[in-house]
C-alpha positions as CSV (number, residue, x, y, z in Angstrom):
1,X,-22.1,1.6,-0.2
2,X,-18.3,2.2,0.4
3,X,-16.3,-1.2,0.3
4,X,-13.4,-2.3,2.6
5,X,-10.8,-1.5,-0.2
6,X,-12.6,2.2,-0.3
7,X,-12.5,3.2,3.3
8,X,-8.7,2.2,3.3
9,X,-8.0,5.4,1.3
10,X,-9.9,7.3,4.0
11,X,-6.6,7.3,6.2
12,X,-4.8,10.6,6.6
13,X,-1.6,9.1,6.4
14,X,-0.3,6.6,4.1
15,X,3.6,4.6,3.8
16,X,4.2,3.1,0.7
17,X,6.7,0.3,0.8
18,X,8.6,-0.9,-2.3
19,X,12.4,-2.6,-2.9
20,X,13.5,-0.9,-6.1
21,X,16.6,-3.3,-6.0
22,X,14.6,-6.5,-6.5
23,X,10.9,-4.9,-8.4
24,X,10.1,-1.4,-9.4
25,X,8.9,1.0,-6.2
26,X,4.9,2.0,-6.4
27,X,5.6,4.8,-7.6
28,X,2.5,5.4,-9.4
29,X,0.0,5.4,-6.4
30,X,2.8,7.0,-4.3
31,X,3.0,10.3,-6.8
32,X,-0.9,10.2,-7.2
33,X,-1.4,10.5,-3.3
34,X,1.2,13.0,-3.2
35,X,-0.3,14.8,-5.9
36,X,-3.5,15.2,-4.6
37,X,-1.7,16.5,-1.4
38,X,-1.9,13.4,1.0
39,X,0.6,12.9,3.7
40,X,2.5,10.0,2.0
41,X,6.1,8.5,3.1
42,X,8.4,6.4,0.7
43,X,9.9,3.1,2.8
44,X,12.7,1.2,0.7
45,X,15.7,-0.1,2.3
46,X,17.3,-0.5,-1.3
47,X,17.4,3.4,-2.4
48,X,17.8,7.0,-0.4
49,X,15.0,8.7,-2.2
50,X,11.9,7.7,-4.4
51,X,10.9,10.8,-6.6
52,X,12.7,13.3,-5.0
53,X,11.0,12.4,-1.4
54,X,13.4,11.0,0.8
55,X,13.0,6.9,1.5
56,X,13.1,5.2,4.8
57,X,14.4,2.0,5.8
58,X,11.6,0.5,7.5
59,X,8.6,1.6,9.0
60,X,9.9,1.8,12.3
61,X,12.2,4.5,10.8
62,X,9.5,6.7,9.8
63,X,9.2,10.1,11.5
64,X,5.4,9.4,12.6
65,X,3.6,7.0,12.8
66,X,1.4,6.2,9.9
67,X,-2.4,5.3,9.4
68,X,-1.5,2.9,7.4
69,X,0.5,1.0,4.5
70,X,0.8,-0.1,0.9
71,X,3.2,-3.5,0.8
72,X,4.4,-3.7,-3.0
73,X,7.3,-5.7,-2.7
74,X,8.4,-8.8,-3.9
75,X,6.1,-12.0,-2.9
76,X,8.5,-13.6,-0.2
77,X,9.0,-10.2,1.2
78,X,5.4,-9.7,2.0
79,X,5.3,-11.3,5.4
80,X,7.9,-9.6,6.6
81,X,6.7,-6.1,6.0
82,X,2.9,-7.0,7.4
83,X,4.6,-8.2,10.8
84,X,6.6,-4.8,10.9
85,X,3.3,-3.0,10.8
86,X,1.9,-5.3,13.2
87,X,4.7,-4.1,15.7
88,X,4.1,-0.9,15.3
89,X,-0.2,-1.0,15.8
90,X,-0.6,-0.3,12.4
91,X,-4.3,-1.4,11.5
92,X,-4.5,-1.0,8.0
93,X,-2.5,-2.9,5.1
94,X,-2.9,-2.9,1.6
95,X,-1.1,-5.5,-0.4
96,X,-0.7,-4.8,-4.0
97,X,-2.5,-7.6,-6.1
98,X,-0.4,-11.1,-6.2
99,X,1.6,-10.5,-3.3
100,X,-0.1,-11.9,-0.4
101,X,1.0,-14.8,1.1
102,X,-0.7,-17.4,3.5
103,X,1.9,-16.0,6.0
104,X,1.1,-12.6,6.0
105,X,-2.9,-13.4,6.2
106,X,-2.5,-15.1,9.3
107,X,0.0,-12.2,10.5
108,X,-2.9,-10.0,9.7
109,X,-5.2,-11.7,11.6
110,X,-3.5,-13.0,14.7
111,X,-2.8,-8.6,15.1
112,X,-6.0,-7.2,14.1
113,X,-5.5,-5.8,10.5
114,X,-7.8,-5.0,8.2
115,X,-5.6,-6.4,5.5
116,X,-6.5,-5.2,1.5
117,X,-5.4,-7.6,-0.9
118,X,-6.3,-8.8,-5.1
119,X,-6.6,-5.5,-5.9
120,X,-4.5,-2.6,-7.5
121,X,-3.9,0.3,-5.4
122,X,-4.2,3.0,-8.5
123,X,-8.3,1.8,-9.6
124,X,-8.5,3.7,-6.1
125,X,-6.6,6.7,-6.3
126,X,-6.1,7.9,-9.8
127,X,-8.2,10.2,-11.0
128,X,-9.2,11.0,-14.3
129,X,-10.1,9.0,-17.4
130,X,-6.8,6.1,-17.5
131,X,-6.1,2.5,-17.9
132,X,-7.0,1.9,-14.5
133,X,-10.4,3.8,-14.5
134,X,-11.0,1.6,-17.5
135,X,-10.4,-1.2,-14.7
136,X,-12.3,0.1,-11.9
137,X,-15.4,0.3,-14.1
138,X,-14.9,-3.1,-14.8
139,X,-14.6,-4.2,-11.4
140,X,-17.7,-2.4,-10.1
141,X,-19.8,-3.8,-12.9
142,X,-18.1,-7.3,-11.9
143,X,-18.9,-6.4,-8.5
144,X,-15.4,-7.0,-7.2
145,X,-14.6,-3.5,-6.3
């Protein structure tokens, strides 16, 4: 059976939103869904480009609108990004393990997200034998995938 975390990679479009001034920028599940061809958009307001790709200031700034998003930034910037996709009807949130926050749940729920959170992004979209398949084995046997 496909999990909650699963189906959120099912999107066709993804925005991945970091703060390379304050914590390093996702950058690995970013370049893996950009490797395997995905429509992906960098969104940090700290840098003009994030591996060559230009970077947007907010998700309002985007030239679509997306499917949904990856939040990696710093804890006590969490909130603020969750209520920005909320804004824009953006349904489906993933926030990188240890960054949620008891404000951004209820964000989430008062708007109707289907928020992903305790979880690394890359057990889900690398490919290959790695570090994180090594963790994504784990999980499933642990049944927390």
């Amino acid at each position: 059976m496909t999990s909650n975390r699963e189906t959120f990679w099912q999107n066709d479009s993804f925005a991945f939103v970091g703060h390379s001034a304050r914590k390093p920028f996702p950058k690995l599940s970013f370049g893996e869904l950009r490797l395997q061809g995905r429509k992906v958009f960098a969104v940090d307001p700290s840098v003009d480009s994030v591996l060559g790709v230009r970077a947007y200031p907010d998700l309002a700034s985007l030239p679509q609108k997306v499917s949904a998003v990856v939040i990696e930034v710093p804890r006590e910037e969490t909130a603020r990004w969750v209520h920005q996709a909320a804004e824009l009807g953006i349904k489906h949130v993933w926030v990188h393990m240890l960054r949620d926050t008891p404000e951004a749940l209820a964000i989430a729920e008062r708007h109707g997200i289907n928020l992903r959170t305790g979880s690394c992004a890359m057990m889900y979209v690398s490919q290959g034998l790695s570090y994180h398949s090594a963790h994504k084995a784990l999980d499933k046997a642990l049944g927390r995938y």
